[in-house]
Backbone as ProteinMPNN parsed JSONL, in Angstrom:
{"seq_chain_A": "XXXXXXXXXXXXXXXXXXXXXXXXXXXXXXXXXXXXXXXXXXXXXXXXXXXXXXXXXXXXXXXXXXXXXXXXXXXXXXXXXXXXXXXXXXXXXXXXXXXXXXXXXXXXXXXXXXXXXXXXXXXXXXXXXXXXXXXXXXXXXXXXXXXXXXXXXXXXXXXXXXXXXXXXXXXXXXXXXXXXX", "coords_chain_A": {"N_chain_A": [[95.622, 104.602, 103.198], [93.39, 105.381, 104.81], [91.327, 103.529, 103.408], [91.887, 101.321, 104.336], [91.447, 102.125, 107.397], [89.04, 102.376, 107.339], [87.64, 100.129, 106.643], [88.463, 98.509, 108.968], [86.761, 100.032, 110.998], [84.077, 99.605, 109.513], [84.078, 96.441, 109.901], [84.049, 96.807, 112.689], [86.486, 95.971, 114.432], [88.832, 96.711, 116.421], [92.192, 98.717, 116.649], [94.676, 101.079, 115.728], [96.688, 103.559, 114.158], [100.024, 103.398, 113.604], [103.643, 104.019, 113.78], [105.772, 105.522, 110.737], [103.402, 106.958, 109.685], [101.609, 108.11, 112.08], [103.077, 109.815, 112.952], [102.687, 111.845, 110.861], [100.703, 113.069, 112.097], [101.743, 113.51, 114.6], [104.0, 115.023, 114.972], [106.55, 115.755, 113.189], [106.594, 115.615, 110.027], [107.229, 112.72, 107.415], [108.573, 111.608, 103.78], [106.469, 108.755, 103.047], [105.686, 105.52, 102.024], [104.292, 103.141, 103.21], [101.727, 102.537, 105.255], [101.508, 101.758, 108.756], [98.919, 99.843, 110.325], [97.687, 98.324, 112.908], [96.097, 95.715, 114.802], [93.433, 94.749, 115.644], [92.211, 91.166, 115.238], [89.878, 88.892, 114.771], [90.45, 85.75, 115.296], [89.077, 83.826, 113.538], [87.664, 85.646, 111.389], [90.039, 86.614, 110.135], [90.151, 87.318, 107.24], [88.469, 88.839, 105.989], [89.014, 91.443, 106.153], [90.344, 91.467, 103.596], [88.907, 92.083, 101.808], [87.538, 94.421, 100.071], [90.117, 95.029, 98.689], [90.191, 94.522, 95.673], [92.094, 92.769, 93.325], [92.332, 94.213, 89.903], [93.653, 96.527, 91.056], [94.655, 96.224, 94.017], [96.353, 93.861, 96.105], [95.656, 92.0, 98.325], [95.817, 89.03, 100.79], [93.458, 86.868, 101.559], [94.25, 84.369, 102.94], [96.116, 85.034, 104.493], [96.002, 87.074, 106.285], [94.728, 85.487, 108.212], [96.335, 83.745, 108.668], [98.265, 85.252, 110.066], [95.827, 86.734, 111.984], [96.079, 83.784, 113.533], [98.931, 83.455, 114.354], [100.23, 85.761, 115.042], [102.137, 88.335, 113.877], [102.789, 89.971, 111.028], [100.551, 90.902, 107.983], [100.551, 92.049, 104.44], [98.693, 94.766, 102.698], [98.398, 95.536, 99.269], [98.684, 98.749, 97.643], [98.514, 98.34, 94.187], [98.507, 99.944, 92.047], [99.475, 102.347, 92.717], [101.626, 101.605, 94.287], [101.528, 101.515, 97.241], [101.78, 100.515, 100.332], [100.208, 98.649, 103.399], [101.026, 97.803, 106.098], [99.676, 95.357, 107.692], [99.249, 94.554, 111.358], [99.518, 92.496, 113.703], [98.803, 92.318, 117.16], [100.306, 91.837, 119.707], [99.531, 90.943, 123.478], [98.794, 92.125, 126.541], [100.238, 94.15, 129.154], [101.567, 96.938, 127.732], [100.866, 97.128, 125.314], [97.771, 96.538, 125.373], [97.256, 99.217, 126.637], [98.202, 100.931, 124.837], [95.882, 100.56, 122.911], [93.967, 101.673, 124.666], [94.44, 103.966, 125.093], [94.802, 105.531, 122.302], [93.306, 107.709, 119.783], [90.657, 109.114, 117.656], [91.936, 111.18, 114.708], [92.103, 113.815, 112.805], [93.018, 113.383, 109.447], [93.639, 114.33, 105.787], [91.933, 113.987, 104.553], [89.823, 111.962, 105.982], [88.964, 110.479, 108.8], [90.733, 108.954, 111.437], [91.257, 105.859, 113.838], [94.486, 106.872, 115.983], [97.973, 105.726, 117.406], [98.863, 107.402, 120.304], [100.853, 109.962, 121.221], [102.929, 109.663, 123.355], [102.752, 106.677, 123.343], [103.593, 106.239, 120.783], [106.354, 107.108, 120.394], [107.224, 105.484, 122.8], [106.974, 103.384, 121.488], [108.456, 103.479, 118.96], [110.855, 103.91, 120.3], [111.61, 101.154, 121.056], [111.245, 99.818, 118.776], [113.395, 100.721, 117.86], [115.616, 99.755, 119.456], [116.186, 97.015, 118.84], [117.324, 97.298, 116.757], [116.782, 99.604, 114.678], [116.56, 101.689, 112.414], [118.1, 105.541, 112.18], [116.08, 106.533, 111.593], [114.065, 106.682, 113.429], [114.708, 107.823, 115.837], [114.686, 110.238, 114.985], [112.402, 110.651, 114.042], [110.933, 110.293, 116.704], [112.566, 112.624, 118.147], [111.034, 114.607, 116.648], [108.513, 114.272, 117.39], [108.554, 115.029, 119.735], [109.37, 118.056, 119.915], [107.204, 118.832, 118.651], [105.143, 118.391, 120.313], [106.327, 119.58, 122.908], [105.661, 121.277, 125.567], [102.757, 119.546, 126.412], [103.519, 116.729, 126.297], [103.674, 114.144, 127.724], [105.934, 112.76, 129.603], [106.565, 111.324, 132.504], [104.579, 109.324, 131.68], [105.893, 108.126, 129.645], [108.64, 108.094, 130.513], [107.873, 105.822, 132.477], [107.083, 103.149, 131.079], [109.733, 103.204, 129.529], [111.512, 102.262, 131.79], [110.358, 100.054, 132.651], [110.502, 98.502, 130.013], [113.099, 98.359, 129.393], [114.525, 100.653, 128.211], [116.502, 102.358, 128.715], [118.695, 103.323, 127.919], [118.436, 103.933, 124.669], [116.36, 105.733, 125.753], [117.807, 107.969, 126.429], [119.716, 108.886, 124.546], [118.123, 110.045, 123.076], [117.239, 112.473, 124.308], [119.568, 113.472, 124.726], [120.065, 114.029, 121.436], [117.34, 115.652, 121.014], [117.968, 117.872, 123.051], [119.69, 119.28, 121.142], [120.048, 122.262, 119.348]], "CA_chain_A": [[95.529, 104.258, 104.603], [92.126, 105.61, 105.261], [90.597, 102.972, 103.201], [92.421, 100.032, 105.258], [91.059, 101.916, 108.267], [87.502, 102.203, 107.265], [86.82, 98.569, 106.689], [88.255, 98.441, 110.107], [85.66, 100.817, 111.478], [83.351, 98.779, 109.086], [84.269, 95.467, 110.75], [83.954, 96.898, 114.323], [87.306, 95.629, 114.839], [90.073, 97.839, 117.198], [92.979, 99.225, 115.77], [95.309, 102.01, 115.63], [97.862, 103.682, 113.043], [101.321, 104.102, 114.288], [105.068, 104.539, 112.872], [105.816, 107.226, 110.172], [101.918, 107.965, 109.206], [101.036, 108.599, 113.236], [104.045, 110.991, 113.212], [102.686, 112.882, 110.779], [99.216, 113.646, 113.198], [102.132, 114.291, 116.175], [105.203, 114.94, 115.009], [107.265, 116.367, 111.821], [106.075, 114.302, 108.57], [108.38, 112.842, 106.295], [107.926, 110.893, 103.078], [106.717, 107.32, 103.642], [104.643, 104.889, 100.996], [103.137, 102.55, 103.65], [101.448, 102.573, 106.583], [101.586, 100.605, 110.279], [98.066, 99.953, 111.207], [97.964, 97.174, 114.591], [94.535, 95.287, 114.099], [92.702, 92.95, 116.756], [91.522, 90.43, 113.923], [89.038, 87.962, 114.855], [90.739, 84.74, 114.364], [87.618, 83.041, 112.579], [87.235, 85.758, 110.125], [90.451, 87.869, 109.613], [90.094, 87.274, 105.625], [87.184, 89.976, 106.04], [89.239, 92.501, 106.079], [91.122, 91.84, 102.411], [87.706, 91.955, 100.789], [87.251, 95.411, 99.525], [90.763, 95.035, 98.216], [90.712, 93.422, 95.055], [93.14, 92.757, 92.094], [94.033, 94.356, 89.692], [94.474, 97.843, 91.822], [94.86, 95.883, 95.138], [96.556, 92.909, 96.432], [95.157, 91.599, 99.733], [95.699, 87.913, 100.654], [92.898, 86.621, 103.194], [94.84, 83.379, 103.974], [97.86, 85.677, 104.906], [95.392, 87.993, 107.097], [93.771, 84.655, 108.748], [97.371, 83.251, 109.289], [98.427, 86.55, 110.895], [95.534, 86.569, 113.112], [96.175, 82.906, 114.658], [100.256, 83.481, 115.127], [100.897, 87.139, 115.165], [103.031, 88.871, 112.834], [102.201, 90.96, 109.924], [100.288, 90.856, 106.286], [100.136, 93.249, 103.582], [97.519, 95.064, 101.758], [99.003, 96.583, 98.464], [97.886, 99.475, 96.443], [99.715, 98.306, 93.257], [98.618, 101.386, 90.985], [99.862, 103.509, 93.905], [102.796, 101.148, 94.756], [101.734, 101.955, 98.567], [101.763, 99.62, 101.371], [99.341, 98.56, 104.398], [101.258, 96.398, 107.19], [98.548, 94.654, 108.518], [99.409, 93.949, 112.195], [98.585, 91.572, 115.117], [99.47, 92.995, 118.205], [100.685, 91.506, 121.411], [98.597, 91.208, 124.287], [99.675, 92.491, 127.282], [100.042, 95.211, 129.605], [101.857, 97.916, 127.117], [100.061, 97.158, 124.096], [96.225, 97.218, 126.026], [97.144, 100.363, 127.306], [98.243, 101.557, 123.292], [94.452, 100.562, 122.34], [93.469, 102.38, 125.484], [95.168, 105.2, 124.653], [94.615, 105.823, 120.612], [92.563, 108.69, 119.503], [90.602, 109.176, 116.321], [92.305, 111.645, 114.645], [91.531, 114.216, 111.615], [93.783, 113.038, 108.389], [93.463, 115.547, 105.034], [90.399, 113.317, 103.556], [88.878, 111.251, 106.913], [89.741, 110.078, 110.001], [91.327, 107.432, 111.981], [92.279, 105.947, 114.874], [95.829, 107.225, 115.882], [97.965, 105.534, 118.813], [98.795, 108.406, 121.423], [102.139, 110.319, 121.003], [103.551, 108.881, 123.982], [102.85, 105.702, 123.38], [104.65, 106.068, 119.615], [107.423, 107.549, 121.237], [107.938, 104.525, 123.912], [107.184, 102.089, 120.797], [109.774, 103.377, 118.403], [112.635, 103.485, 121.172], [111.786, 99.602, 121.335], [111.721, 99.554, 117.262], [115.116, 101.079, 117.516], [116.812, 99.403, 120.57], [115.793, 95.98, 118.101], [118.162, 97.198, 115.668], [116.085, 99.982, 113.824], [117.521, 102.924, 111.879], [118.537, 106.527, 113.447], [114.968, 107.553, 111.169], [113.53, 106.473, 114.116], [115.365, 108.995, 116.517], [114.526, 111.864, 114.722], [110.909, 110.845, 114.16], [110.696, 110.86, 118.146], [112.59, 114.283, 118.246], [109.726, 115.301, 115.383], [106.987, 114.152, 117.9], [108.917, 115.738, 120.897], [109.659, 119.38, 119.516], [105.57, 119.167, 118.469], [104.414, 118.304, 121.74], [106.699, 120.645, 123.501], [105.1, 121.159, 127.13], [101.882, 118.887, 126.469], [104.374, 115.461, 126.34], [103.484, 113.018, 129.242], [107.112, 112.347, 130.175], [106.008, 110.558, 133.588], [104.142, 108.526, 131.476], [107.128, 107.457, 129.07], [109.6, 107.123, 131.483], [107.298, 104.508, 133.061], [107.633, 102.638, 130.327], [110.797, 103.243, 129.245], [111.662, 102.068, 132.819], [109.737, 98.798, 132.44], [110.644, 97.866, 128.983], [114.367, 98.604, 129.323], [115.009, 101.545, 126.979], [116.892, 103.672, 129.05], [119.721, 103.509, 126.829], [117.625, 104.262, 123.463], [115.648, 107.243, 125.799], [119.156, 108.953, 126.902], [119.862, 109.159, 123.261], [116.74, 110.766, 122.447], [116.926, 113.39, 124.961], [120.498, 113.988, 124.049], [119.501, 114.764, 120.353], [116.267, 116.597, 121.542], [119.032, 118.618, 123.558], [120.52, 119.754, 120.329], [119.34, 122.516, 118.419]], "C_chain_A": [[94.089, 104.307, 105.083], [90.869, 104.54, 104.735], [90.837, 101.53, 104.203], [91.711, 100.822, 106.654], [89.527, 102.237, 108.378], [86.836, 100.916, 106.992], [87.52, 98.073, 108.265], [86.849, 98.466, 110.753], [84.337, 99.93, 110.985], [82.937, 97.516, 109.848], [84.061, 95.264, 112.344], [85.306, 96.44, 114.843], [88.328, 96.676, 115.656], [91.117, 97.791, 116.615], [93.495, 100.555, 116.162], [96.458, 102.268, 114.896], [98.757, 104.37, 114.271], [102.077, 104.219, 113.331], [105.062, 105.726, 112.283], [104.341, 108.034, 109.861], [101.633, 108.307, 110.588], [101.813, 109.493, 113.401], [103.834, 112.215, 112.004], [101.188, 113.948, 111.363], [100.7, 114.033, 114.709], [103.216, 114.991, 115.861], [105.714, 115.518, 113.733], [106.905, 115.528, 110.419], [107.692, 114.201, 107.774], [107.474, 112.017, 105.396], [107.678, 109.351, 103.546], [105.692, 106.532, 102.39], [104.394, 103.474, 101.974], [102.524, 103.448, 105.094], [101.462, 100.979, 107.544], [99.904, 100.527, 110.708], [98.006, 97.824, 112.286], [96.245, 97.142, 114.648], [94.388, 93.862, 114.916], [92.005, 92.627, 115.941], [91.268, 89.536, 114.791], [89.991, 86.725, 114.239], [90.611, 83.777, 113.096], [87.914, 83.606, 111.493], [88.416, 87.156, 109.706], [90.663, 87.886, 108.128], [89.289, 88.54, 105.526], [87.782, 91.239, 105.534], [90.09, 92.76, 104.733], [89.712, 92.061, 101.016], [87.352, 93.438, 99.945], [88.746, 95.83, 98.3], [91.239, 94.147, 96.981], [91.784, 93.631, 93.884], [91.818, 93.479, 90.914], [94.715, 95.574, 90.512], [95.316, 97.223, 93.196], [95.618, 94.283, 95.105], [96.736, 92.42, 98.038], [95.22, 89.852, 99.655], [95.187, 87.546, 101.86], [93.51, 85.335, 103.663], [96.174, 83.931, 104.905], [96.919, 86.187, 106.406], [94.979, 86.767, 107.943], [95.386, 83.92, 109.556], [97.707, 84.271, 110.031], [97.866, 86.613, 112.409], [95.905, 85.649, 114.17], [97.35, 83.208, 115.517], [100.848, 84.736, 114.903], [101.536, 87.24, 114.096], [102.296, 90.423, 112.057], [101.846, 90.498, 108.754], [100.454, 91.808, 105.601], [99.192, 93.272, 102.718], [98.344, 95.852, 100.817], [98.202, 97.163, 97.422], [98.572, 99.684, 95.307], [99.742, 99.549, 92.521], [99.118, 102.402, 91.765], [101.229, 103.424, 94.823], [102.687, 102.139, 96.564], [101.33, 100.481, 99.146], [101.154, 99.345, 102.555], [100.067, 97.605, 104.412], [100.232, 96.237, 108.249], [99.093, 93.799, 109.995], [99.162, 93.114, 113.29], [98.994, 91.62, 116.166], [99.312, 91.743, 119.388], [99.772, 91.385, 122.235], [99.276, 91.577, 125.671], [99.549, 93.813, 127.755], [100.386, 96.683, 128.491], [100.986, 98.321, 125.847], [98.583, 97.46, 124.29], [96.329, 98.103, 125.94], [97.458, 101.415, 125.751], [96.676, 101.92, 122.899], [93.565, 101.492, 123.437], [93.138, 103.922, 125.131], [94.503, 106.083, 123.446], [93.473, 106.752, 121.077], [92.158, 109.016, 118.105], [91.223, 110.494, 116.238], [91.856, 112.142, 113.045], [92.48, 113.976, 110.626], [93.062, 114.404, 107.318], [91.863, 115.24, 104.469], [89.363, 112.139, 104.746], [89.573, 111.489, 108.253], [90.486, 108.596, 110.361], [91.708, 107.397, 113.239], [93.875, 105.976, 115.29], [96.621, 106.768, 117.476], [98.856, 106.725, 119.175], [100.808, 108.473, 121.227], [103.106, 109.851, 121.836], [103.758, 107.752, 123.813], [103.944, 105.354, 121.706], [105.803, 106.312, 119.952], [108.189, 105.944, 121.773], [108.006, 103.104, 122.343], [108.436, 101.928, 119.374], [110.935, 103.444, 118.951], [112.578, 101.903, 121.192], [111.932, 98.842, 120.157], [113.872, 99.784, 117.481], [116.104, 100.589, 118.829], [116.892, 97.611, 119.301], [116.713, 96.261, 116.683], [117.637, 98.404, 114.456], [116.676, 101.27, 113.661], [117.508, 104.303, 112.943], [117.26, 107.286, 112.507], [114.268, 107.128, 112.703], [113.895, 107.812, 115.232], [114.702, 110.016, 116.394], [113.069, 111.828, 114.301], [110.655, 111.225, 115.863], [111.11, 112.219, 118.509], [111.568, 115.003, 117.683], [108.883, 115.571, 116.521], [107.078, 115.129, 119.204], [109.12, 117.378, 120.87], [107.738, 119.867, 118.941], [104.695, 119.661, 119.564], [104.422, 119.23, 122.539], [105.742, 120.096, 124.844], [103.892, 119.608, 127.248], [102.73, 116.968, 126.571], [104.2, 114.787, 127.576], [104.828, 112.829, 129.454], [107.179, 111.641, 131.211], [106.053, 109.449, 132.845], [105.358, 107.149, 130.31], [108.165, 107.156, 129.768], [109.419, 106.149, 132.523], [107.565, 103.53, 132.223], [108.74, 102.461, 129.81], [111.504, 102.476, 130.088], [111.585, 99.874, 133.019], [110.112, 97.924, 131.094], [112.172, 97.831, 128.733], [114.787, 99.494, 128.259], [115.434, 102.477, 127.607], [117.824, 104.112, 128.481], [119.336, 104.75, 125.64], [117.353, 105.982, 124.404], [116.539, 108.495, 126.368], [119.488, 109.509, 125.774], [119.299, 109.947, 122.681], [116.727, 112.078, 123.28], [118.159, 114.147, 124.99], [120.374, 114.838, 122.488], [118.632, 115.563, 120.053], [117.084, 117.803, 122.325], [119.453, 119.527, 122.518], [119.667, 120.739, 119.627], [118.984, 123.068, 117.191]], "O_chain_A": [[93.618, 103.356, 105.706], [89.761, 104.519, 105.272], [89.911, 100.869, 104.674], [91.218, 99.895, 107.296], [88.938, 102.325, 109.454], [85.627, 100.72, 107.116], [86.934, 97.097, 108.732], [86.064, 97.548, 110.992], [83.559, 99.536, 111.853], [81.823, 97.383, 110.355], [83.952, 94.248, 113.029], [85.275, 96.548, 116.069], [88.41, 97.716, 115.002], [91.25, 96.799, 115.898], [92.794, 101.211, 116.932], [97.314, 101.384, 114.863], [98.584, 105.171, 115.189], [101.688, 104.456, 112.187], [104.623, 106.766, 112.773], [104.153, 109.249, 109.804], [101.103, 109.402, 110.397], [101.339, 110.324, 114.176], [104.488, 113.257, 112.014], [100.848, 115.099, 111.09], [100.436, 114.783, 115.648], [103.445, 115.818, 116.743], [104.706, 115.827, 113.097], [107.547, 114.48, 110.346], [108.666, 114.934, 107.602], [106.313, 111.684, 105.634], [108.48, 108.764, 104.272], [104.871, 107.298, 101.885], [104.285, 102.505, 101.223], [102.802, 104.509, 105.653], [101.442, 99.783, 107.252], [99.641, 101.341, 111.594], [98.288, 96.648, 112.056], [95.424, 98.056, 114.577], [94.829, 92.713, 114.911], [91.098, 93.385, 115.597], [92.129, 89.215, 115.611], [90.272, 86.642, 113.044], [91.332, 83.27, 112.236], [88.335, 82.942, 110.546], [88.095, 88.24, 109.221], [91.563, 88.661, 107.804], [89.76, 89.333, 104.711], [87.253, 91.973, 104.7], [90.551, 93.884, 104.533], [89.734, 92.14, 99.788], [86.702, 93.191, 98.929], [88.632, 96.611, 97.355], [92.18, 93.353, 96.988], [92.224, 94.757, 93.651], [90.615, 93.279, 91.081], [95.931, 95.694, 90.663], [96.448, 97.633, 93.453], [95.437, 93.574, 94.115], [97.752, 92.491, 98.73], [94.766, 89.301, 98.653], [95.77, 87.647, 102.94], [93.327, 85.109, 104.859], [96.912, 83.361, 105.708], [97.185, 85.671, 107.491], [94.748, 87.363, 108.995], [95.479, 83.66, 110.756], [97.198, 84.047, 111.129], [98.477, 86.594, 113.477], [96.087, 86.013, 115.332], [97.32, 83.287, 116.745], [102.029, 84.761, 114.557], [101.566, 86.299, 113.303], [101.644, 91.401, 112.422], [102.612, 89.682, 108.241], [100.55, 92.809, 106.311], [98.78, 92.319, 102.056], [99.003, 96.783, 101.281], [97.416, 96.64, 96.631], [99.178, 100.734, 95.097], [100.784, 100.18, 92.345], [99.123, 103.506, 91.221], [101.778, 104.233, 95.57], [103.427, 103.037, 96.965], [100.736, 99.577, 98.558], [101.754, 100.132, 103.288], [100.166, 96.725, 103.556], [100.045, 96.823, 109.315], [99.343, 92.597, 109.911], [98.068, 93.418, 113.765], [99.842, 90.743, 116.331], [98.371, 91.02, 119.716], [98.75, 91.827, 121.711], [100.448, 91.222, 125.79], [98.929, 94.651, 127.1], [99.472, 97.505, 128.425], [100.566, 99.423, 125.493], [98.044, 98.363, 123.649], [95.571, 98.547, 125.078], [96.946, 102.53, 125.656], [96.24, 103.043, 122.65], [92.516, 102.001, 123.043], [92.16, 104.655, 124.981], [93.833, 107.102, 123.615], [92.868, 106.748, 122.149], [93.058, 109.212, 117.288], [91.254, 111.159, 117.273], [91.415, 111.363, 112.201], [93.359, 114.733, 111.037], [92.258, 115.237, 107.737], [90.969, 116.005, 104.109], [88.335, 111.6, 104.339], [90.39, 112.322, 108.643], [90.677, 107.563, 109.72], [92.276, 108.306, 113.844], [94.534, 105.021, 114.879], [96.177, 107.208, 118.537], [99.644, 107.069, 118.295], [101.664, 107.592, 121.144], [104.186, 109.566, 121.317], [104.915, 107.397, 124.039], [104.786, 104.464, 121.59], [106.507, 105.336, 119.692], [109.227, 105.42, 121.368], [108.834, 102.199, 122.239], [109.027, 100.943, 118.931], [111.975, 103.139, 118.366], [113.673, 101.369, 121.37], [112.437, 97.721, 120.096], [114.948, 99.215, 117.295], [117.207, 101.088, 119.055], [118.057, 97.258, 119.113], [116.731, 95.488, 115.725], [118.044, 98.196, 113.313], [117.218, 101.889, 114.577], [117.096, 104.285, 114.103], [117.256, 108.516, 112.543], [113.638, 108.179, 112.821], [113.106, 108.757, 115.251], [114.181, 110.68, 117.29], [112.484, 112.905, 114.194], [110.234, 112.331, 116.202], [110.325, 112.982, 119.072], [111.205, 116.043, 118.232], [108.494, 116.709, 116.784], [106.156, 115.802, 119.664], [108.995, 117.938, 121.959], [107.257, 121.0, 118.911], [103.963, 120.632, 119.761], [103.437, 119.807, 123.0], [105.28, 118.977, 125.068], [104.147, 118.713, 128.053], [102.011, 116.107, 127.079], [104.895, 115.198, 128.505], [104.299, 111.747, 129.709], [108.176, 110.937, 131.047], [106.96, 108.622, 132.931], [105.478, 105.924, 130.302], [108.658, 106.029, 129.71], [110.286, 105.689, 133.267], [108.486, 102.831, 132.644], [108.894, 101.279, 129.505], [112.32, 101.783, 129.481], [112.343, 98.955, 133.328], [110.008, 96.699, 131.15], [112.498, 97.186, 127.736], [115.458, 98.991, 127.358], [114.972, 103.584, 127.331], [117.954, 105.335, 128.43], [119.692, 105.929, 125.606], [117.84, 107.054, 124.045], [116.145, 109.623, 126.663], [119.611, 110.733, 125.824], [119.806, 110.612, 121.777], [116.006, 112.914, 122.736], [118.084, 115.352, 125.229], [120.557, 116.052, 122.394], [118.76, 116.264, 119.049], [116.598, 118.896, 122.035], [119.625, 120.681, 122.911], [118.576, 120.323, 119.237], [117.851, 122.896, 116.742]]}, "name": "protein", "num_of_chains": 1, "seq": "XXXXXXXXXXXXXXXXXXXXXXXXXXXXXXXXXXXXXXXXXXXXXXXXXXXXXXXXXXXXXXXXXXXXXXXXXXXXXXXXXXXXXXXXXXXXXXXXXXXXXXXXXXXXXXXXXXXXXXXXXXXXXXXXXXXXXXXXXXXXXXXXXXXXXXXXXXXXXXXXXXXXXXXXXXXXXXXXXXXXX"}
């Protein structure tokens, strides 16, 4: 992960790691073999960023990363000898997502750093993974991040969102199972 977010940093480009690797900087760790990092790529030149990744350890494809940038989605960077995974993302634009990049905080990992998006904001973005159809690991990563946080938890700030994005369903659920103990 840390090498996908140092040719970030390299690049000058913005960015932040979320999903299971940002939960284990807020939240309870579990096992996971990729990572989520969300990557404002330069349309022109998002190939840039598969360049340090080459075959045979790596498999980076810069027409994937360049298609990505124009129409959103995701690429991957793979670390075949390591069978790990970098989803290379292209984020949204928009009020919730700005306010993600706003947000993020570098954060200390075991061997660097990185930027990490903000426990609230993982929170409000896996209730919207999991109202979309996404497993009940999702749940109990947000209980993870919520039993971490304890007092320090913006709650205001998530049930603004929550509010706005329609997850009141998903965040009843969550505060039911956070209930339990």
């Amino acid at each position: 992960m840390l090498r996908v977010t140092e040719r970030c940093d390299q690049l000058g480009w913005p960015y932040f790691v979320t999903g299971s690797a940002a939960c284990l900087i807020h939240g309870e760790g579990r096992n996971t073999y990729d990572v989520d990092v969300v990557v404002r790529m330069p349309k022109h030149d998002a190939g840039a960023i598969c360049e340090p990744f080459q075959p045979p350890d790596y498999y980076a494809d810069p027409q994937s990363a360049e298609e990505t940038a124009r129409r959103g989605g995701q690429f991957n960077i793979v670390w075949a000898t390591k069978a790990l995974k970098a989803y290379i993302i292209a984020p949204r634009s928009g009020g919730f997502t700005d306010g993600c990049f706003e947000r993020a905080r570098r954060e200390t990992f075991n061997d660097g750093t990185a930027i990490v998006l903000s426990r609230e904001d993982l929170i409000v973005n896996k209730l919207d993974f999991y109202q979309q159809g996404g497993s009940d690991k999702l749940i109990r990563d947000i209980v993870g991040v919520m039993r971490v946080a304890g007092p320090k938890l913006d709650r205001v700030y998530i049930e603004k969102w929550v509010t706005q994005i329609r997850l009141e369903e998903e965040w009843q659920a969550v505060l039911e199972r956070y209930a339990r103990p």
